[in-house]
Each structure stands twice: as C-alpha cells, then as structure tokens.
BAFI-3210 file (N, C-alpha, C; in Angstrom, 3 decimals, decimal comma, padded with zeros to 6 digits):
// residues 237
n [1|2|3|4|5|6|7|8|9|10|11|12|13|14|15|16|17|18|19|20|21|22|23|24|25|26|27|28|29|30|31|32|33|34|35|36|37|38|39|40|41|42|43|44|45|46|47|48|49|50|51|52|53|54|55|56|57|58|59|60|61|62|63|64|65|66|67|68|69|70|71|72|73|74|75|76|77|78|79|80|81|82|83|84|85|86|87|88|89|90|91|92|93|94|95|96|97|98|99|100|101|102|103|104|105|106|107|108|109|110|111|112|113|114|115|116|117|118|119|120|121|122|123|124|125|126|127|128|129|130|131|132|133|134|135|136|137|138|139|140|141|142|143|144|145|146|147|148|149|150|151|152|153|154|155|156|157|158|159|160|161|162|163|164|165|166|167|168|169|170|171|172|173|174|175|176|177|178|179|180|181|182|183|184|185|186|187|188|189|190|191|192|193|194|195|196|197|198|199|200|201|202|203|204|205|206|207|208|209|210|211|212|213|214|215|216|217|218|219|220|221|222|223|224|225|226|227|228|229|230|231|232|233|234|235|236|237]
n.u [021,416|024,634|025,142|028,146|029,768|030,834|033,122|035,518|035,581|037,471|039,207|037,915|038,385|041,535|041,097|040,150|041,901|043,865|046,000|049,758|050,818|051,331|049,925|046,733|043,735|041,703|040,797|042,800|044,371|044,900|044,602|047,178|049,115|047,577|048,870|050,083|048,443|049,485|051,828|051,002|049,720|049,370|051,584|051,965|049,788|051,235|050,232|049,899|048,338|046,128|044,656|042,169|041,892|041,082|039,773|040,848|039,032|039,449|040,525|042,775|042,326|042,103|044,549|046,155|047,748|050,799|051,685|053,449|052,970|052,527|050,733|048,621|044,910|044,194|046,018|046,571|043,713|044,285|046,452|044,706|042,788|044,705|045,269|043,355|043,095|042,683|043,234|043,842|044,328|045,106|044,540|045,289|043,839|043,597|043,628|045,291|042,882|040,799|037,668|034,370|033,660|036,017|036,648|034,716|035,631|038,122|037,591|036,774|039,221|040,478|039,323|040,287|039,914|040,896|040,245|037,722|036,714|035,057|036,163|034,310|035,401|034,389|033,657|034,296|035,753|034,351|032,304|034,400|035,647|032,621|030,883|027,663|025,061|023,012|025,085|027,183|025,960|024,950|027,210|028,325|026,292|027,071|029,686|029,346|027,275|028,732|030,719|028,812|027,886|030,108|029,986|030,989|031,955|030,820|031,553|030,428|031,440|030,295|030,413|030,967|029,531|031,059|031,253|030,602|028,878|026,742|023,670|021,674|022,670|025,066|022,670|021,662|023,529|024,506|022,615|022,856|024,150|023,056|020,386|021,588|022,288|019,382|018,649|020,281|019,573|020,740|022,867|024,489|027,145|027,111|029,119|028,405|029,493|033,118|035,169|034,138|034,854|037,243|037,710|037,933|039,120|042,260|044,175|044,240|044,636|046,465|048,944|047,477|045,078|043,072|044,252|044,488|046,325|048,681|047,354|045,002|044,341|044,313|041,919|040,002|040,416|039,090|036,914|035,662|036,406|034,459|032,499|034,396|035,014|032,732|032,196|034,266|034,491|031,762|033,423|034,846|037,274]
n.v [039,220|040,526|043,715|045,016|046,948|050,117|051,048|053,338|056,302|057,312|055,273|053,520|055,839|055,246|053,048|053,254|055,090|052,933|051,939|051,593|052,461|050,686|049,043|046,969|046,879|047,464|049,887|050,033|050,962|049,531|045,592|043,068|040,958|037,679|035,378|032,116|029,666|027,124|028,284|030,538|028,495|027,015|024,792|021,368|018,769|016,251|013,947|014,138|012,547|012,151|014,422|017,141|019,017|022,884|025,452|028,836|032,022|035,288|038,694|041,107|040,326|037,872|036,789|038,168|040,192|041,746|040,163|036,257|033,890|031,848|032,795|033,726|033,716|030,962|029,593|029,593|027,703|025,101|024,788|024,242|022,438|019,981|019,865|018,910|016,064|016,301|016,405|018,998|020,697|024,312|026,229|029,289|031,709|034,532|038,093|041,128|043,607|042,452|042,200|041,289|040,854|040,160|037,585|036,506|036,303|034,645|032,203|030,113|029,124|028,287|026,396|023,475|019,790|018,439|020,324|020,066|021,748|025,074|028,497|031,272|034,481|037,381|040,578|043,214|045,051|046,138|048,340|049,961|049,880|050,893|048,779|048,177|047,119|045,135|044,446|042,707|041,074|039,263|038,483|037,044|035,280|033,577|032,711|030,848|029,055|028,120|026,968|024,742|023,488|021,786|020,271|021,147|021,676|024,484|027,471|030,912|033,778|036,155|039,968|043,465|046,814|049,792|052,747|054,849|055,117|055,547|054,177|052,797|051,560|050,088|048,226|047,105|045,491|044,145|042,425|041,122|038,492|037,452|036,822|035,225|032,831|032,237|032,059|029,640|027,233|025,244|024,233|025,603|027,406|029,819|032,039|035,073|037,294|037,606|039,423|039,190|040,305|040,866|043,696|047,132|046,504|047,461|046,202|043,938|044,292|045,835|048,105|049,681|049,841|048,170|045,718|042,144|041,780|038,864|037,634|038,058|037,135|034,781|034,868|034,957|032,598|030,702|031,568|030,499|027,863|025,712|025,727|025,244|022,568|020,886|020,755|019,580|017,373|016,073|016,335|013,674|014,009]
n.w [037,545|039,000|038,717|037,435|040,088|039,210|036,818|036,725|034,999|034,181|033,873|031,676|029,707|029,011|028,462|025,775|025,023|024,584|026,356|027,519|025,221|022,434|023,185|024,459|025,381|024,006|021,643|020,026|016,613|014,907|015,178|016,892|014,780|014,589|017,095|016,540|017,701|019,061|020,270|022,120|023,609|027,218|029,081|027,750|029,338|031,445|030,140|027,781|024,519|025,563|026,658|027,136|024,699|024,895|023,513|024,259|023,129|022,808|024,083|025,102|027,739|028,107|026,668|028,359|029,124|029,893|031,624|032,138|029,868|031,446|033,528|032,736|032,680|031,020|031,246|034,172|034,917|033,509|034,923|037,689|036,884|036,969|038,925|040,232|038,754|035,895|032,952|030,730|027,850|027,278|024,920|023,853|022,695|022,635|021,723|021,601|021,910|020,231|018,913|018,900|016,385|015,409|016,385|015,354|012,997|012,943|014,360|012,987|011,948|014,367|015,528|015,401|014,705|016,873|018,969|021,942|023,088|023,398|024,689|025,127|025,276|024,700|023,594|025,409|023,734|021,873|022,216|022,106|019,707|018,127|017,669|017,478|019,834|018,911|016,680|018,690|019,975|017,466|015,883|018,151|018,554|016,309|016,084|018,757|016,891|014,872|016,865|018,201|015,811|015,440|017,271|019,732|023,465|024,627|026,669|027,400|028,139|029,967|029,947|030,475|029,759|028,624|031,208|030,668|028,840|029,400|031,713|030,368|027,967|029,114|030,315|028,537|026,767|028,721|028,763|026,496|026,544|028,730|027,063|024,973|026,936|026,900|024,734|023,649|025,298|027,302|026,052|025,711|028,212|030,925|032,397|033,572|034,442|033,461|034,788|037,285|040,951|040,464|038,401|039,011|041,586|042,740|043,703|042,632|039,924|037,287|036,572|034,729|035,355|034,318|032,769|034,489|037,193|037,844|040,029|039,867|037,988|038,589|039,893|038,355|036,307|038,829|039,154|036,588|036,306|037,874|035,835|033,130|034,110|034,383|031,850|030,905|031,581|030,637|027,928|028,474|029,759]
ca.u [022,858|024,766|025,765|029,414|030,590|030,822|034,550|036,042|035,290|039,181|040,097|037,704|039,145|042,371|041,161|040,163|043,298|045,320|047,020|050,746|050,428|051,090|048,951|045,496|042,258|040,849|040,992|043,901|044,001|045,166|044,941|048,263|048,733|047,470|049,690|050,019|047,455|050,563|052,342|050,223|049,196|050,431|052,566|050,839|050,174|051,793|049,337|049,639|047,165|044,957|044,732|041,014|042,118|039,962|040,347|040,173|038,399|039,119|040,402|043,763|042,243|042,555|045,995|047,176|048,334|051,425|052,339|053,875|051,807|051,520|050,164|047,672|044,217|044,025|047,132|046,402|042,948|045,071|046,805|043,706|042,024|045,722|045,226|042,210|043,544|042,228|044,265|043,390|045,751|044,672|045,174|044,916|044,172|043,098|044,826|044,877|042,304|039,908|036,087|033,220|033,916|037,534|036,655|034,051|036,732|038,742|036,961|037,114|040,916|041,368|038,877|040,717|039,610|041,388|039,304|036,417|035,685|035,739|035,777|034,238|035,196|034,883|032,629|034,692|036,410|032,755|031,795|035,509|035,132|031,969|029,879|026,457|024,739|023,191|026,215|027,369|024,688|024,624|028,740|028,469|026,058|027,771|030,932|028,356|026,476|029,948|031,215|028,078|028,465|031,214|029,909|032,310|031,128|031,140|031,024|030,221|031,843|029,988|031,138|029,634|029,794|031,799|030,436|030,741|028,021|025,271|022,969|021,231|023,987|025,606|022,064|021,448|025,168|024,848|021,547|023,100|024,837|021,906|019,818|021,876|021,805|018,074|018,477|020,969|019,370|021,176|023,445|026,291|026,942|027,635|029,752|028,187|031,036|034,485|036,056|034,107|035,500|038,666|037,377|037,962|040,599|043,473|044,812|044,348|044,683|048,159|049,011|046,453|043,934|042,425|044,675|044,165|047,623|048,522|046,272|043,635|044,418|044,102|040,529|039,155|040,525|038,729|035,362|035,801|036,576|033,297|031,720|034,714|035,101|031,758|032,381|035,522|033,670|031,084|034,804|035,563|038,458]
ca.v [039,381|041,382|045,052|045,704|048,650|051,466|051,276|054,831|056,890|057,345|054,224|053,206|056,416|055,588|052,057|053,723|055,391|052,116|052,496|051,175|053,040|050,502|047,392|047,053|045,499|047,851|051,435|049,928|051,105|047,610|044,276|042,737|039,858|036,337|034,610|030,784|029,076|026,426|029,545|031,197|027,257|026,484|023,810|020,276|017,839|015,303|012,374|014,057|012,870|011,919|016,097|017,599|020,880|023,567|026,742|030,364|033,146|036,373|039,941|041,045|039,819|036,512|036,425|037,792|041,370|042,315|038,721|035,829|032,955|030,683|033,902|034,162|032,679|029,683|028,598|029,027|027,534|024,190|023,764|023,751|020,802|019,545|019,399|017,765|014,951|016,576|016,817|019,578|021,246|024,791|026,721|030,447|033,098|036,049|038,475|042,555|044,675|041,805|042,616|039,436|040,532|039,752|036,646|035,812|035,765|033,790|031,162|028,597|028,581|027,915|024,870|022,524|018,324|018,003|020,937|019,707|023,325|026,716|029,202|032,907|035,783|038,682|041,889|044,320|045,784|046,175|049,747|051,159|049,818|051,416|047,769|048,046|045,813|044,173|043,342|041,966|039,504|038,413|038,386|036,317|033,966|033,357|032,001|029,791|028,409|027,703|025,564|023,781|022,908|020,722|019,444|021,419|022,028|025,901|028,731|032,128|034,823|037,907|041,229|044,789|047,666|051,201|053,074|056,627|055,164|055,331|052,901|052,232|050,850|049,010|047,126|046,392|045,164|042,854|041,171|040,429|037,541|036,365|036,484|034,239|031,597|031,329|031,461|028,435|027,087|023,873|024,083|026,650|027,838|031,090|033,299|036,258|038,723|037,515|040,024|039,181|040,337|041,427|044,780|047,847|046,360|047,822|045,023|042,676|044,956|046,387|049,837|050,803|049,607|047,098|044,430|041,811|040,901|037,119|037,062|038,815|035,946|033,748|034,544|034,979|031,016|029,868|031,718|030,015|026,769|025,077|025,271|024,374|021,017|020,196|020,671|018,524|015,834|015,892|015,513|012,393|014,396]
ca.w [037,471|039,632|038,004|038,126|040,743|038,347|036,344|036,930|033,428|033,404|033,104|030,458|028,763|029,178|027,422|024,580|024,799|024,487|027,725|027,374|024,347|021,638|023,520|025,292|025,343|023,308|020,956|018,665|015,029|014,609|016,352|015,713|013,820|015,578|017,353|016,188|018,998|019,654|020,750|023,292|024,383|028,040|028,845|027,086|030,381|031,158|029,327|026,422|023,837|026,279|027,329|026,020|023,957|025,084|022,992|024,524|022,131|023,308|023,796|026,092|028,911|027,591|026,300|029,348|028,545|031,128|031,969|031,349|029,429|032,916|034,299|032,322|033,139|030,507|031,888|035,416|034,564|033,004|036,573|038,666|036,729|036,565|040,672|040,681|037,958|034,917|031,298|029,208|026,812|027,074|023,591|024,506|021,317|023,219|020,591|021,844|020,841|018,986|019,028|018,563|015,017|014,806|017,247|013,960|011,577|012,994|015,009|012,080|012,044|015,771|015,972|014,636|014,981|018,418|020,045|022,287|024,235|023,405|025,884|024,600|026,186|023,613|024,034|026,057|022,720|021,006|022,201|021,812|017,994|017,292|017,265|018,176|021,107|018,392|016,547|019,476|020,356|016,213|016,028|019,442|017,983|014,655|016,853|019,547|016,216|014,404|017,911|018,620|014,966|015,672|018,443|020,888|024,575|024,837|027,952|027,241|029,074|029,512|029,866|030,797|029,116|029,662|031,907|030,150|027,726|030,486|032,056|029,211|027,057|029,844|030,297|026,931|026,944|030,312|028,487|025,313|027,480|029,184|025,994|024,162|027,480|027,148|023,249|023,434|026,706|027,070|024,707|026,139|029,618|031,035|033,708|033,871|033,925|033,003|035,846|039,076|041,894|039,754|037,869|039,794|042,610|042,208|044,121|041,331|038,353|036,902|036,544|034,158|036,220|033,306|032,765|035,820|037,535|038,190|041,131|039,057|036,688|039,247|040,243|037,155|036,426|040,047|038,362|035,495|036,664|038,209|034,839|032,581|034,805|034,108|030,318|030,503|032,336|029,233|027,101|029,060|030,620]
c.u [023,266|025,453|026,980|029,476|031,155|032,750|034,545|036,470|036,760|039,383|039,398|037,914|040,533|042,070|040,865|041,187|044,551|046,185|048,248|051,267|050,171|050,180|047,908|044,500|041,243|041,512|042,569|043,649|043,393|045,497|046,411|048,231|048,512|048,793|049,546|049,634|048,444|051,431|052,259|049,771|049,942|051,146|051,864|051,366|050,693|051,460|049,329|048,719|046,335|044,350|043,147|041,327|040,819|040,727|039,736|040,354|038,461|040,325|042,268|043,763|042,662|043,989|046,775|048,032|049,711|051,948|052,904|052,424|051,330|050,860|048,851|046,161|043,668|045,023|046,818|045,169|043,411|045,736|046,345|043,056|043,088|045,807|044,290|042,015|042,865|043,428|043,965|044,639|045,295|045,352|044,799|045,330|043,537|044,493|043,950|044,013|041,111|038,415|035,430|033,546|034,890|036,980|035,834|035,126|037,502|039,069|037,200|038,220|041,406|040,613|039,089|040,534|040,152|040,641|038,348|035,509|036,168|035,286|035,740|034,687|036,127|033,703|033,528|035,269|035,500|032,118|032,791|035,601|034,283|030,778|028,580|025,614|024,535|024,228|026,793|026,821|025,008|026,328|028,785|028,283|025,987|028,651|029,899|027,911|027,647|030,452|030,322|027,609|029,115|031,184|030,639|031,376|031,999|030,850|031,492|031,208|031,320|030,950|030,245|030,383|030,419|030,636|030,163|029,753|026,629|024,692|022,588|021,703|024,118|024,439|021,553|022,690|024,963|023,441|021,479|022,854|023,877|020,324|020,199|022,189|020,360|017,867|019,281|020,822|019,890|022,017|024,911|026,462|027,542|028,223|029,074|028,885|032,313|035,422|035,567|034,506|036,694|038,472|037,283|038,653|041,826|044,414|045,150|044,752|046,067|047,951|047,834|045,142|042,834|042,425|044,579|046,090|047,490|047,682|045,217|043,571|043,786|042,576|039,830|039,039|039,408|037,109|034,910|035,427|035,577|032,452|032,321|034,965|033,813|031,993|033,581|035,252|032,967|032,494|035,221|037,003|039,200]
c.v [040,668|042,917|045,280|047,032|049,524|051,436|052,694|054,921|056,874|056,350|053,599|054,423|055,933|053,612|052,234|054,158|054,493|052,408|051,252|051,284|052,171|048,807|048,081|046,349|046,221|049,314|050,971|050,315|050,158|046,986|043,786|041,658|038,673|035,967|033,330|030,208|027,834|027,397|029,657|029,894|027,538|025,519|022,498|019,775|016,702|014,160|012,975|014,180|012,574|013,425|016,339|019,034|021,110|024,691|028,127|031,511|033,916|037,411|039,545|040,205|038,277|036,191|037,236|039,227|041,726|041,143|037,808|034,758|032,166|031,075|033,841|033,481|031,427|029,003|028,056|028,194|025,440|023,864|024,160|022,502|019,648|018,719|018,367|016,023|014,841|016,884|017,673|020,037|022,569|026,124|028,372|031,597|033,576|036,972|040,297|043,136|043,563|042,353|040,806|039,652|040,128|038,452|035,701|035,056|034,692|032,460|029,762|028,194|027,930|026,606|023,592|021,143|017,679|019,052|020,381|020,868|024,469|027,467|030,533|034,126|037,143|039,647|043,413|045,370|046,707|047,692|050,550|051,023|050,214|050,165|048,309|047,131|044,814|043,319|042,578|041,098|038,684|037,653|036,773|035,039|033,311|032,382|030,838|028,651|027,565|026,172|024,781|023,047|021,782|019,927|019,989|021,595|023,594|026,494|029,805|032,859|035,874|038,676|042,681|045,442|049,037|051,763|054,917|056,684|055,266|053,779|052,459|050,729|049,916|048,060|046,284|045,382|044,051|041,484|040,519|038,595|036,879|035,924|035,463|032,499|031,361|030,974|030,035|027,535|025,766|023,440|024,519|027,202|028,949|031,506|034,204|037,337|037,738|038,159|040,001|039,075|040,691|043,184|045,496|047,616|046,596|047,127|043,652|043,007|045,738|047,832|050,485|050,390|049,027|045,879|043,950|041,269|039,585|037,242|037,357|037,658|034,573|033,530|034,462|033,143|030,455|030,683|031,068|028,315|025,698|024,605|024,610|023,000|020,474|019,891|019,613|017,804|015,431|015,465|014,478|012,862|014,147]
c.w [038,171|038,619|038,242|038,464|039,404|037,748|036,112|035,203|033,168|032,802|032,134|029,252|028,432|028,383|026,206|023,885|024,103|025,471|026,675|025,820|022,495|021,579|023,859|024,948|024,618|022,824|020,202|017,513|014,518|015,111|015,764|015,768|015,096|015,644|017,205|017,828|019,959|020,577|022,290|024,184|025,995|028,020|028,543|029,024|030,200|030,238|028,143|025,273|024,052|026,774|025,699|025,886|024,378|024,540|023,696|023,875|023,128|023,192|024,752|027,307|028,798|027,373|027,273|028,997|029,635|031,581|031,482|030,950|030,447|033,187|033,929|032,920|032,350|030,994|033,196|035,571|034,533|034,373|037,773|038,036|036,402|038,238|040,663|039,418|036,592|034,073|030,527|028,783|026,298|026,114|023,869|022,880|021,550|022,465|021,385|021,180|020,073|019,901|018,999|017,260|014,564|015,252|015,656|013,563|011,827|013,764|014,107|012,293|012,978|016,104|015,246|015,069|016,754|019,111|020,490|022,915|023,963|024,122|025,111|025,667|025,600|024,089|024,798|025,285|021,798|020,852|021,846|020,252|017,116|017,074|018,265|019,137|020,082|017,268|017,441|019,796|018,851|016,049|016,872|018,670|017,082|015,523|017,515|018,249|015,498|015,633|017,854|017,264|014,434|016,429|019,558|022,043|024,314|026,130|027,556|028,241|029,282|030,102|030,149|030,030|029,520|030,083|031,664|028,763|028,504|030,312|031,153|028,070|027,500|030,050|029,238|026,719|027,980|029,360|027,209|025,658|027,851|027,963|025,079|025,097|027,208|025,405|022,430|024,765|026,744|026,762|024,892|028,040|029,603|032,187|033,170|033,518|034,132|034,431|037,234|039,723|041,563|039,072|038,851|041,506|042,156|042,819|042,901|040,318|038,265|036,509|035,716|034,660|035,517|033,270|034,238|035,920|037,515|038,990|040,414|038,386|037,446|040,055|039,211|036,533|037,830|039,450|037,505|035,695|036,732|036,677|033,658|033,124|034,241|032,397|030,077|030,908|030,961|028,355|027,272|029,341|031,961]
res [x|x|x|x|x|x|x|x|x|x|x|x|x|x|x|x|x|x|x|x|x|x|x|x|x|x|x|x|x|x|x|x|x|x|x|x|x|x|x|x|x|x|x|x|x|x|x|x|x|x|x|x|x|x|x|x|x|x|x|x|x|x|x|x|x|x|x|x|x|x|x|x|x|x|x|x|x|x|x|x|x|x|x|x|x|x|x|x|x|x|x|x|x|x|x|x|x|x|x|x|x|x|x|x|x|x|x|x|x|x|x|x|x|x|x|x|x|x|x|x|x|x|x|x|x|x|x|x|x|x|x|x|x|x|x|x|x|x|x|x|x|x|x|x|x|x|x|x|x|x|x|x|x|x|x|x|x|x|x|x|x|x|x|x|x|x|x|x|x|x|x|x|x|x|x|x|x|x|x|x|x|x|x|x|x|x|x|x|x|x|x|x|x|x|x|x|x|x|x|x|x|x|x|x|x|x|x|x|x|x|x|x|x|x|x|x|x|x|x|x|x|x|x|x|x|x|x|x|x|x|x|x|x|x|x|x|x]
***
C-alpha cells in the first residue's frame, strides 16, 4: 500500500483543533447528535423499492462537512451507478467527529432489514480521541462482524494516521486495514485510503485543508465505486 505524502503537521493540528471551530472531523468535546439516516439519505431513485440501500458508517468526511448533501460522496457515489443503470438508495450517517467507537454504538440502529451494504469509513478521529491502534482494529471488527451478521455485503475504508504521531503509529495505523482484509479474506473488501489522490491538494480540499470540496467528493466516489458496483451486483442491483 502506497504511504500517503506526508499531511502538513498544521493541518492535522488544526484538526485537533476543530477547525471551523464548532465542526470537524475530529477533536470535538462532543459529536453532535445523529442525524435521522432518512435525512442525510440522497435523493431515493427513480425505481424506488427496487433501489439496494447501502449504508455509509463514518466520520465528517462522510457526511460531507462544508457541502451540500448531493455534494457529498454517498450522493455523488448514488449518481454514478445511477449512470450506468444501477438503483441504490444511498443512506449517508457520517456524523462529525465519530471514532470506530461511536461507529460501534451505533451500527445496530442504522442496519435496518432494507440495508444490503455498508460502507465503513471510520478511523481518522481514533488518534485525536485518544483510541489506541488496537482499539481500532477490535472497534473496526465489532462493526464488520455485526454486518456480515446480517448478511450485508461490506467495504472497508482505510485511513492513515496523523503524521505528528511518527512513522511508527502511522504504520501500525495503515495495517490495521489490511489486517482485517486478510482476517475477513473474502468476506469484506477494501480501499486502501479513503482520500487517494484527494488528501493534501489544496485543489480538492476546502479552506481548512481537510474537508474534500465537491470535486474532492467527487474522486473519492470514482475510488470508491469499482468495488461498491461489484457489491451491488452481489445485491442483484
């Protein structure tokens, strides 16, 4: 796996910080309250209840911090397999500030009988909270063991670690991710990093140089993509 280009120590201070002082993707007191998963949904497709809910677990990045909800990348995500004559109905509870441990808690609630896919992509909150790598890996695969549970098709998201914790950290941190593909080999799929090719362009990324703009949004969806298609194929999507 490739190492992400080094994120400038500021700006993972300045995520600790809580940039935009009372949002961010991480260093909140307090996450604030979930937003009802109908909510944050994009727009249902046209077919309706033929559309395979796919739920996305995760942090700011997820819900799209700075934008509107199309913007975000479960939406934009929802009209690329919308192009290619796919239905999903993508339910988006990326809530500011959550860790894998918030993501725990409240994983049951969001997979409700119409979900077939949940998409993870928690970890980046984990070191500004104080969790340890291995809470992160156990956290992780509490949520994974919960979906595949139900039968859901899942994809991981990884994530790297700040970069003001040294190498160390950050590789312990990158192999959580690939530890829990060979420990669910079969079973879940993975991206790698969540921000490839988006982290550290300040072309893509919004003033605090974290959150990804729409285009940011919009690559992170076209990363994404290849592997949820395959998972919504498995749905009969």
């Amino acid at each position: 796996m490739r190492p992400l280009r080094a994120w400038p120590i500021a700006l993972l201070l300045l995520l600790s910080a809580c940039s935009f002082r009372n949002v961010g993707c991480g260093g909140l007191p307090e996450a604030p309250p979930p937003t009802p998963p109908e909510v944050l949904s994009g727009a249902a497709p046209a077919g309706g209840g033929s559309a395979v809910r796919v739920a996305f677990l995760g942090d700011s990045l997820t819900a799209g911090l700075g934008l509107l909800a199309s913007q975000a990348y479960p939406a934009q995500l929802q009209e690329l397999l919308a192009v290619e004559g796919y239905e999903i109905e993508a339910v988006n509870a990326g809530i500011s500030g959550d860790t894998t441990a918030g993501g725990l808690r409240r994983v049951e609630q969001l997979l409700d009988p119409a979900t077939k896919i949940l998409v993870v992509a928690l970890g980046a909150n984990d070191a500004l909270r104080g969790l340890t790598v291995q809470q992160t890996h156990d956290n992780l695969a509490q949520i994974l063991d919960i979906a595949l549970a139900k039968n859901l098709g899942v994809l991981l998201c990884g994530m790297e670690g700040p970069t003001n914790l040294g190498s160390d950290y950050r590789d312990a941190f990158r192999q959580v991710y690939v530890n829990l593909l060979r420990e669910y080999q079969g079973r879940i799929a993975l991206v790698p990093f969540l921000l490839e090719g988006v982290a550290g362009n300040p072309a893509l990324n919004q003033a605090d140089g974290i959150h990804p703009t729409q285009e940011g949004a919009a690559i992170i969806a076209k990363t994404l993509y290849p592997k949820l298609r395959d998972l919504v194929d498995r749905a009969g999507g």
